[in-house]
C-alpha positions as CSV (number, residue, x, y, z in Angstrom):
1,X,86.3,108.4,54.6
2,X,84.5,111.2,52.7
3,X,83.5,112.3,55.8
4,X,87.1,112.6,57.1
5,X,88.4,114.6,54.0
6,X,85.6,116.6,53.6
7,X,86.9,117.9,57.8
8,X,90.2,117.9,56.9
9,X,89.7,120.5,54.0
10,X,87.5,122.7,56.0
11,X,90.6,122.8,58.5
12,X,93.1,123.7,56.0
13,X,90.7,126.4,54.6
14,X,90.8,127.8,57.9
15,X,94.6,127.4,58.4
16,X,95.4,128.5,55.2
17,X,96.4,132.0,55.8
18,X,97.5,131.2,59.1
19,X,100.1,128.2,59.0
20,X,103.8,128.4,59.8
21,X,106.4,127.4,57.2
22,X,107.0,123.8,57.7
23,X,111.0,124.6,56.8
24,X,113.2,125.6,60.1
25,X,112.6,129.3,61.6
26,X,115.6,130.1,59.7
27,X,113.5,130.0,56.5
28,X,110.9,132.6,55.5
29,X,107.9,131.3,53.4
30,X,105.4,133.7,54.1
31,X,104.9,136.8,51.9
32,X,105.9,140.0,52.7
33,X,103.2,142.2,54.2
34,X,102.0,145.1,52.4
35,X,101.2,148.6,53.6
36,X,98.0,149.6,53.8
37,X,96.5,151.3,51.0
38,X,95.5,155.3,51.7
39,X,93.1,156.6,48.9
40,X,94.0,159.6,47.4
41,X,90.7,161.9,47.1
42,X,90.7,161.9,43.5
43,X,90.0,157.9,44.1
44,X,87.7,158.6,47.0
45,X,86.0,160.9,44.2
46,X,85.7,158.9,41.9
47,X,84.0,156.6,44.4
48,X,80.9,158.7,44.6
49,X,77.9,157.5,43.2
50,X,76.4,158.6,39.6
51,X,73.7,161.1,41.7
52,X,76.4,162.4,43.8
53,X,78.5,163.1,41.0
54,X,75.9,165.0,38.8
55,X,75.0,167.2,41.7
56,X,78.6,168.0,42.5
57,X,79.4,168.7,39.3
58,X,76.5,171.2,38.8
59,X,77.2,172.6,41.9
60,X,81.1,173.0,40.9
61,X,79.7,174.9,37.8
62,X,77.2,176.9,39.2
63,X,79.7,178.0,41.8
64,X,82.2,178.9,39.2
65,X,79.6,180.9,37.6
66,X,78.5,182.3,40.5
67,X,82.4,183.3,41.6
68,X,82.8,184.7,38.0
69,X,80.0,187.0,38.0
70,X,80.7,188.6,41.1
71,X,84.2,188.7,40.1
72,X,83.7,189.9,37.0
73,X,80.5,192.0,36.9
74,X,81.0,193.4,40.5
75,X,84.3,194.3,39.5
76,X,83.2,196.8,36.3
77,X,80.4,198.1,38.1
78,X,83.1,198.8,41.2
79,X,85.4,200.5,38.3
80,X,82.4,202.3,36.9
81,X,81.6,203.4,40.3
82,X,84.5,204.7,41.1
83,X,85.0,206.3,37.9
84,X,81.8,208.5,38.6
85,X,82.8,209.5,42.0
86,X,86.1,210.6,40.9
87,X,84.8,212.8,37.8
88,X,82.1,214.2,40.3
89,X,84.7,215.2,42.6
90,X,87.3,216.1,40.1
91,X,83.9,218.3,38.8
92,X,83.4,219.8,42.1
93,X,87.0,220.5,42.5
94,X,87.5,222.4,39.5
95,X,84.3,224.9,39.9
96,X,85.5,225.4,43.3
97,X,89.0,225.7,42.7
98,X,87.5,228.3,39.9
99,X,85.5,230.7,42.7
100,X,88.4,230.4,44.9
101,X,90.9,232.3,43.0
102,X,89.2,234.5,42.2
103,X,88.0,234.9,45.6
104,X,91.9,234.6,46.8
105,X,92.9,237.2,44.3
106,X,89.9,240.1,45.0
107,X,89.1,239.2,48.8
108,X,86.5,240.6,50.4
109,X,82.6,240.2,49.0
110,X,84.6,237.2,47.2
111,X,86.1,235.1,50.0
112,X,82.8,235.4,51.6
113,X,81.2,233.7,49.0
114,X,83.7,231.0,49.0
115,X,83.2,229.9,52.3
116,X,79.6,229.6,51.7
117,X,79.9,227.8,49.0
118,X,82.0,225.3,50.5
119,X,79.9,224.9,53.5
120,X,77.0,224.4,50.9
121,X,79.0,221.5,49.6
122,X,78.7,219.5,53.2
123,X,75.5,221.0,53.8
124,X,74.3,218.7,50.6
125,X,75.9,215.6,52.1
126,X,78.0,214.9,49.0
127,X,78.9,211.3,49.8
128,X,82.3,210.4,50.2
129,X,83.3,214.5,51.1
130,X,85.9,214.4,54.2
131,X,87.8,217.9,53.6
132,X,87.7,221.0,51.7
133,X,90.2,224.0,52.4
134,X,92.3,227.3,50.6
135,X,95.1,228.2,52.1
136,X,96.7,231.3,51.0
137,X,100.4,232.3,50.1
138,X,101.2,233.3,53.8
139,X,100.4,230.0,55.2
140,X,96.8,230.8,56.7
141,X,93.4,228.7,56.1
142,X,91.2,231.2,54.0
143,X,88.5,228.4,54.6
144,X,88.3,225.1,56.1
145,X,85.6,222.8,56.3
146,X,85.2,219.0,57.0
147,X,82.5,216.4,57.5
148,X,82.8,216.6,61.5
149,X,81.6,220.2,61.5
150,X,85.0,221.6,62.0
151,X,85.2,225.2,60.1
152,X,88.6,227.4,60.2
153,X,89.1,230.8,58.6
154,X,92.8,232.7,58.9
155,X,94.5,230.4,61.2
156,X,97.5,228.8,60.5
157,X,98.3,226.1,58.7
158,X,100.5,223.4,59.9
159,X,104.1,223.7,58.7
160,X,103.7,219.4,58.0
161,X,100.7,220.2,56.1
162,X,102.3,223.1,54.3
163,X,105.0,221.1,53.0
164,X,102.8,217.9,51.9
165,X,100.8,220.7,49.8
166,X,104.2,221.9,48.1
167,X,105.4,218.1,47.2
168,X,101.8,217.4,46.1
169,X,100.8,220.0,44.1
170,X,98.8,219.6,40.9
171,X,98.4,216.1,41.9
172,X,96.0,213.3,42.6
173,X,97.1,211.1,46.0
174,X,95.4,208.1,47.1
175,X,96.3,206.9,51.0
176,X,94.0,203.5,51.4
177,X,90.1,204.7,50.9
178,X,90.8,208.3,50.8
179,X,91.7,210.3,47.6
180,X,93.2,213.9,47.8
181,X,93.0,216.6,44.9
182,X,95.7,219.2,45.3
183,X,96.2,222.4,43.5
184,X,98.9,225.0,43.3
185,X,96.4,228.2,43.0
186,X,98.5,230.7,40.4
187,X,96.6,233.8,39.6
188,X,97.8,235.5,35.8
189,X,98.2,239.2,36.0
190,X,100.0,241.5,33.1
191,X,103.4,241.3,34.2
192,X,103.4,238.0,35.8
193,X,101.7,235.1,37.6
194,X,101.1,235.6,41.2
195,X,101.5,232.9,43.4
196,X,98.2,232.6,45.5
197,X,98.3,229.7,47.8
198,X,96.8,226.2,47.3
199,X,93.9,224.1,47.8
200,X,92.5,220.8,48.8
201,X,89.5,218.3,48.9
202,X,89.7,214.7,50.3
203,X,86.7,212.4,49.3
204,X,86.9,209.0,50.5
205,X,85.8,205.7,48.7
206,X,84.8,203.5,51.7
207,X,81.0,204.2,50.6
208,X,81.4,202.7,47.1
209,X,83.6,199.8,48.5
210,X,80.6,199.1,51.3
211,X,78.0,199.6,48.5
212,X,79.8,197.0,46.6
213,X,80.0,194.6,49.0
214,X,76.6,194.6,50.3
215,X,75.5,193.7,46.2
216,X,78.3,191.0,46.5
217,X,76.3,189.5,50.0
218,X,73.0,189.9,48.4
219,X,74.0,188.1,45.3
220,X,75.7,185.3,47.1
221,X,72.5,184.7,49.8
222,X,69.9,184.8,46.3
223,X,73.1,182.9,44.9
224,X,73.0,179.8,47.0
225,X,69.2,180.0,47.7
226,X,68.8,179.2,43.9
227,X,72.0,176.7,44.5
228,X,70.3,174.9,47.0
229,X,66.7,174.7,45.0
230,X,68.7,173.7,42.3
231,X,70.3,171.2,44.4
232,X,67.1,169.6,45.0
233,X,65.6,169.6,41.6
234,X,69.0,167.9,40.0
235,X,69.1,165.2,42.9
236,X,65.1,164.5,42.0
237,X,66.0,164.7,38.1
238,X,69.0,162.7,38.5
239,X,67.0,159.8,40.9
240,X,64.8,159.1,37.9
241,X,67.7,159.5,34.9
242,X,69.8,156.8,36.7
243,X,67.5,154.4,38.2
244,X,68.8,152.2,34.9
245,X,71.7,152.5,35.7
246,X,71.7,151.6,39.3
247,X,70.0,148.6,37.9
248,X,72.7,147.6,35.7
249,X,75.2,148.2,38.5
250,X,73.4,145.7,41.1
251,X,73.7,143.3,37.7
252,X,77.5,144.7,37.4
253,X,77.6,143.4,40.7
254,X,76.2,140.0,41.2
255,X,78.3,139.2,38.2
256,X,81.2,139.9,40.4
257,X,79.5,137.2,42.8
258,X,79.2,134.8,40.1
259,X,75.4,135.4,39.3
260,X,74.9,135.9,35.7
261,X,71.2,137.5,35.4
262,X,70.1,138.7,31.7
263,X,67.9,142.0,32.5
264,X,65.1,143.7,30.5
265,X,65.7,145.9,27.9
266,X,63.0,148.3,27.2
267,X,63.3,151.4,24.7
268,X,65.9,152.2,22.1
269,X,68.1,155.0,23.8
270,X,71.9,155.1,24.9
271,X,71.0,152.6,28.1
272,X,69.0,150.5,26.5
273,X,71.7,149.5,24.0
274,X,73.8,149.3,26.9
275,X,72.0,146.5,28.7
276,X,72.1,144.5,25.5
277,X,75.6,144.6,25.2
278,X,75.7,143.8,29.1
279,X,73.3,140.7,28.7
280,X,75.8,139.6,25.8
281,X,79.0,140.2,28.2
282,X,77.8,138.1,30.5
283,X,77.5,135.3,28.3
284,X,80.6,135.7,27.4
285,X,82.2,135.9,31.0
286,X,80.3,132.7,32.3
287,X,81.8,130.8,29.1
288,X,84.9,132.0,29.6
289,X,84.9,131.4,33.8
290,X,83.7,128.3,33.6
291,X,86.4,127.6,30.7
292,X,89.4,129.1,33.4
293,X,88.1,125.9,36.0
294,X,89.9,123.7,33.5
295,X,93.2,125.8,33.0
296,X,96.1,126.9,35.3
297,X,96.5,130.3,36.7
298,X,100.0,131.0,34.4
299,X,97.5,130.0,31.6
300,X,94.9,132.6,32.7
301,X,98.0,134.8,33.6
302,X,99.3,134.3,30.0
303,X,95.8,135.5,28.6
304,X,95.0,138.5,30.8
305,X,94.8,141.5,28.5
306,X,95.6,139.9,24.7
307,X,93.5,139.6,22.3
308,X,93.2,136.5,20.0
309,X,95.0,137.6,17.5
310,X,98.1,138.3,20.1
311,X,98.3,134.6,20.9
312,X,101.0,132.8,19.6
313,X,102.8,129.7,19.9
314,X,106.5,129.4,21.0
315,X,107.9,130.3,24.4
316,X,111.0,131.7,26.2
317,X,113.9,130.1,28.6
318,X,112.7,130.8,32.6
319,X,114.3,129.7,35.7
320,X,111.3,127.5,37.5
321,X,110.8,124.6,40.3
322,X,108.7,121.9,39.3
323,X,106.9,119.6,41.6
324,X,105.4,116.3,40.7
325,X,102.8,114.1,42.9
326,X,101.2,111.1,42.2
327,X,98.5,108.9,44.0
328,X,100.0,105.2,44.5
329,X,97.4,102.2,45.0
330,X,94.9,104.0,42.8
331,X,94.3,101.3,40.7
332,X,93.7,98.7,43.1
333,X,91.8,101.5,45.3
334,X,89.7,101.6,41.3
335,X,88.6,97.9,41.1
336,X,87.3,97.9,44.7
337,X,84.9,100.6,45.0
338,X,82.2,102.0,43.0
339,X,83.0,104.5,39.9
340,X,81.2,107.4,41.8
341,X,82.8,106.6,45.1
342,X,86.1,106.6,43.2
343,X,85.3,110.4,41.6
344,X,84.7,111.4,45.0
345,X,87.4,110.3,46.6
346,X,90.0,111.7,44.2
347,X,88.5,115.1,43.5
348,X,88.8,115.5,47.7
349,X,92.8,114.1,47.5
350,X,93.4,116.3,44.4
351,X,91.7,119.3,46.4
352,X,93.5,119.0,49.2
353,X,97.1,118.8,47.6
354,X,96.0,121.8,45.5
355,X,94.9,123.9,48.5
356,X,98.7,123.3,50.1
357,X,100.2,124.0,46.9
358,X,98.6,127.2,46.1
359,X,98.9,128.3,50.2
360,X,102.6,128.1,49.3
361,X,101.9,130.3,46.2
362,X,101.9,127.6,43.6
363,X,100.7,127.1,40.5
364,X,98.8,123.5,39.2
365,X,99.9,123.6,35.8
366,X,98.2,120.4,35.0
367,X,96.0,117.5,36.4
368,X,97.2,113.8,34.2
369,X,94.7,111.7,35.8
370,X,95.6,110.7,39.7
371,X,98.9,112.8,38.8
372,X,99.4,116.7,39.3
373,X,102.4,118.5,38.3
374,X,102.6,122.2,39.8
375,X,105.0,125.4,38.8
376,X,107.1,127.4,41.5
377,X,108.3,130.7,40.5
378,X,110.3,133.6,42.3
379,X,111.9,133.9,45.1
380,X,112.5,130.9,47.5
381,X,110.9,129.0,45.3
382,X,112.6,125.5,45.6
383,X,112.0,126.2,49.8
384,X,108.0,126.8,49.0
385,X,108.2,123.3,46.9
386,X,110.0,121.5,49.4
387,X,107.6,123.2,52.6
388,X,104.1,122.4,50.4
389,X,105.6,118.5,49.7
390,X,106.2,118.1,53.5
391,X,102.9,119.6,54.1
392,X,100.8,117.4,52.0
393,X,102.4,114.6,52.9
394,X,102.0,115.5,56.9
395,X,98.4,116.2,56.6
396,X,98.1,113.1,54.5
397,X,99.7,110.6,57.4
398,X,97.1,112.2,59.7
399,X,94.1,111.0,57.5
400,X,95.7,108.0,56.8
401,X,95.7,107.3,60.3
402,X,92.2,108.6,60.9
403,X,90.9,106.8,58.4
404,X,91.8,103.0,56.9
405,X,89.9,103.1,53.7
406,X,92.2,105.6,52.2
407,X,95.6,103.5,53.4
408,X,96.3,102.0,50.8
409,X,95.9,105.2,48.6
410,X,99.6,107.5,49.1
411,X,100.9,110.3,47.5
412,X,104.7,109.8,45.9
413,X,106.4,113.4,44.9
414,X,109.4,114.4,43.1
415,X,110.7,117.8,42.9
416,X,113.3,119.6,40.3
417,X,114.4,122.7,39.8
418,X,116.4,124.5,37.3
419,X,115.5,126.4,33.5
420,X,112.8,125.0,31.3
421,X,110.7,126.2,28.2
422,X,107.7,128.0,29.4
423,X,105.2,129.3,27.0
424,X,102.3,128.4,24.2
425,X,102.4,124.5,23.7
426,X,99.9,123.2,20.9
427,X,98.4,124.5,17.8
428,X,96.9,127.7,16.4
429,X,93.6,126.4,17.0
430,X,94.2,124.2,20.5
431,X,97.5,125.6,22.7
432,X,98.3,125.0,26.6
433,X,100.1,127.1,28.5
434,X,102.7,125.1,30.1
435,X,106.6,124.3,30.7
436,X,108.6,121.7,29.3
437,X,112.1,120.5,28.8
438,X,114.4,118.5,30.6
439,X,114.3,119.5,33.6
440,X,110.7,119.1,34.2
441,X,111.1,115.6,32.6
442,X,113.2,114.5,35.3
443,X,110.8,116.0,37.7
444,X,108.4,113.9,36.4
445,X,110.7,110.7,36.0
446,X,111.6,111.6,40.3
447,X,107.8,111.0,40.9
448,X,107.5,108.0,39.3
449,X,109.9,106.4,41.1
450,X,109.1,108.1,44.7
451,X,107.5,104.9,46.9
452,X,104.2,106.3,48.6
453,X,105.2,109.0,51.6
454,X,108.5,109.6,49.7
455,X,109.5,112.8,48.7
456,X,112.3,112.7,46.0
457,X,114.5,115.9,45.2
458,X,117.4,116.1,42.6
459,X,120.9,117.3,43.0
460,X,120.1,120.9,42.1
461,X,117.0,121.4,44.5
462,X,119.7,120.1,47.6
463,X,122.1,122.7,46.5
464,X,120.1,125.8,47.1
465,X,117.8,125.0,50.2
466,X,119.4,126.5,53.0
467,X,122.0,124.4,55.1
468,X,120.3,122.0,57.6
469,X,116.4,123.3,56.9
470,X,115.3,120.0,55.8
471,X,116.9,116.4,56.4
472,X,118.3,114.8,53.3
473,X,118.8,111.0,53.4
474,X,122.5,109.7,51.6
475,X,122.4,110.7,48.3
476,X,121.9,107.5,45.6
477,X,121.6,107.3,42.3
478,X,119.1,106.1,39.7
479,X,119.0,105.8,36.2
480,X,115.7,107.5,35.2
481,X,113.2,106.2,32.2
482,X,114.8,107.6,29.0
483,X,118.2,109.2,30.6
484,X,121.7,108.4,29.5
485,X,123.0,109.1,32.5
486,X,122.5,108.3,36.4
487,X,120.8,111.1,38.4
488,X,121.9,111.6,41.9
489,X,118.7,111.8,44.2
490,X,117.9,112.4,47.8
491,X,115.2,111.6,49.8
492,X,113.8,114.1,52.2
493,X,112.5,112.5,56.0
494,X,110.4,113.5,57.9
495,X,108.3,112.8,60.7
């Protein structure tokens, strides 16, 4: 007998997820399938263990250090650079432009000594020097020079040229990496200023910017060398800092797995308080899991997340379906066999009606000795009653048949539905979780008076279970233990 219930409850284990409604196609029992869950990566993140967060995060701020000082530092010096070559060429421009009018204005010896100088300026490979010219009031080159070698003296100037010295005059132009100085050459005289031509040098910035970036890519190759040393040195430093810790999470762990192993303390730092306040936890948690074996889930449900002080007694109206079961021949079934046998026995019936009940997402309120009253809530919820009574009584009549010793133990069920009183039931110091009212006392009172295999519903369970999904026998009446008035019953067949 033990043998054959002991089968029967491996089989349902294994069917439990798997089992069609026993209601018509017509009815859907099974839940609603949910979407797969896609971790956002701040939760794949977080997910990283201790060591790989410590060396991120010190790589994060290194980096951002890193990007700051070349930002920041590489900037300035760029801006001081640049500052420099400007003045020096401004410097340059102005002593030239000085020797060239007066070069413009005498000729000669003077204009001579003009174009040497400014030959002498490429001849010292000033850095960044493209261009250097006069041009003089009647639109010819007293000098040219540039940094290919290319030297002019009293050729023309371009008239496009001529006219970009007019609209530029006494200015400072930048096109991209080149910078041009322009000046309107004016020569004073006693009875008026004498228009002498203009002038021009071009220096370009593309040595400064290439300077620049060559200290940028030196400081980012010593950069991430000393990242990556440092890399190693936190991930060695962090091994040793956290090796508690992993400890406590393997603990953190098995706990989860219902192994509740005090560890060691040693020392008197941060972690050492922490795994006395872990060792204390998880005395508290096996109290308290061991306590929820011997309390429904709505009871646990009722608990999650209060504090004591939070619990109180009273409770609220709620629409529920109540379902009643109830072994028959117990009794006789007692006086025949041995106490131990008897335990044994009823623990495997009990288990077995509770596996159906919850695989049709009830909840066992309560066990009152051979009898168990269970709670359906939400949607469909008089269908799931119905489906888990025709299921326990189905896989009963197979073990029944399988096995004599338990024939003359049966199961009689009644089944309500409608609004009771849900909520804390007791005392300050001793309070269920439970529902009560009238409706779950007729629920009750329809088991009592189910014959073993029968399955009694009331009027109000009929009414909302879908047209033909079940099969209702005539509707009769009974007067119920402690009711003024006769209820009308059904009784569901089956095969």
């Amino acid at each position: 007998m033990a043998e054959q219930l002991a089968t029967e409850q491996q089989q349902l284990e294994k069917d439990e997820h798997s089992s069609a409604p026993v209601l018509e196609e017509e009815t859907e029992l099974v839940a609603p399938s949910k979407s797969p869950f896609q971790d956002s990566w701040l939760k794949k993140l977080t997910r990283l263990t201790l060591q790989k967060k410590y060396s991120l995060s010190f790589s994060l701020v290194f980096l951002i250090v890193l990007f700051y000082i070349i930002i920041s530092l590489f900037s300035t010096e760029e801006e001081e650079l640049l500052r420099l070559s400007n003045q020096n060429f401004e410097t340059i421009f102005q002593t030239v432009n000085t020797i060239g009018a007066e070069a413009m204005s005498v000729g000669g010896q003077d204009k001579l000594a003009l174009r040497t100088v400014v030959k002498e300026l490429f001849n010292t490979k000033s850095s960044g020097l493209e261009r250097v010219f006069f041009a003089s009031a009647d639109k010819k080159y007293v000098v040219y020079a540039d940094k290919f070698g290319q030297e002019l003296e009293d050729t023309d100037v371009p008239d496009s040229l001529w006219a970009s010295l007019e609209k530029a005059s006494n200015q400072r132009i930048e096109f991209g990496n080149s910078v041009y100085l322009t000046k309107k050459i004016l020569y004073p005289t006693a009875q008026d200023t004498v228009f002498l031509g203009y002038s021009q040098l071009a220096f370009s910035l593309e040595s400064i910017n290439k300077l620049v970036d060559k200290r940028r890519r030196e400081t980012v190759t010593f950069g991430l060398i000393g990242l990556g040393a440092s890399l190693v040195f936190i991930t060695l430093l962090t091994a040793v800092l956290i090796r508690r810790i992993k400890v406590l999470n393997d603990a953190t762990k098995a706990v989860t797995e219902g192994i509740f192993n005090q560890l060691p303390v040693s020392g008197n730092d941060e972690l050492a308080e922490l795994t006395r306040s872990f060792n204390a936890m998880t005395v508290a948690v096996r109290e308290r899991l061991l306590m929820s074996r011997y309390v429904s889930r709505s009871t646990v449900g009722a608990i999650r997340g209060k504090n004591l002080n939070q619990l109180s007694l009273g409770g609220s109206k709620e629409k529920i379906c109540v379902l009643f079961t109830d072994v028959r021949g117990f009794t006789t079934f007692s006086e025949q066999h041995e106490p131990s046998e008897v335990v044994e026995h009823l623990n495997q019936l009990l288990d077995l009606q509770v596996r159906i009940i919850r695989q049709y997402m009830g909840d066992v309120d309560k066990f009152v000795g051979d009898e168990i009253m269970a709670v359906f809530r939400g949607p469909a919820k008089e269908q799931r009653a119905v489906a888990a009574a025709l299921a326990i009584q189905r896989k009963l009549k197979i073990i029944y048949n399988e096995a004599q010793t338990l024939a003359q133990l049966h199961i009689g069920i009644g089944i309500n539905t409608g609004e009771a009183v849900t909520g804390n039931i007791g005392t300050q110091e001793r309070m269920d979780f439970t529902a009560i009212g009238d409706m779950v006392n007729t629920g009750s009172r329809l088991c009592s008076v189910a014959k073993p295999g029968e399955i009694l519903v009331s009027e109000s369970v009929r009414e909302v279970l879908p047209k033909d999904s079940v099969q209702f026998s005539s509707p009769f009446s009974l007067l119920l233990k402690n009711k003024q008035y006769a209820v009308t019953i059904y009784r569901i067949e089956y095969e």
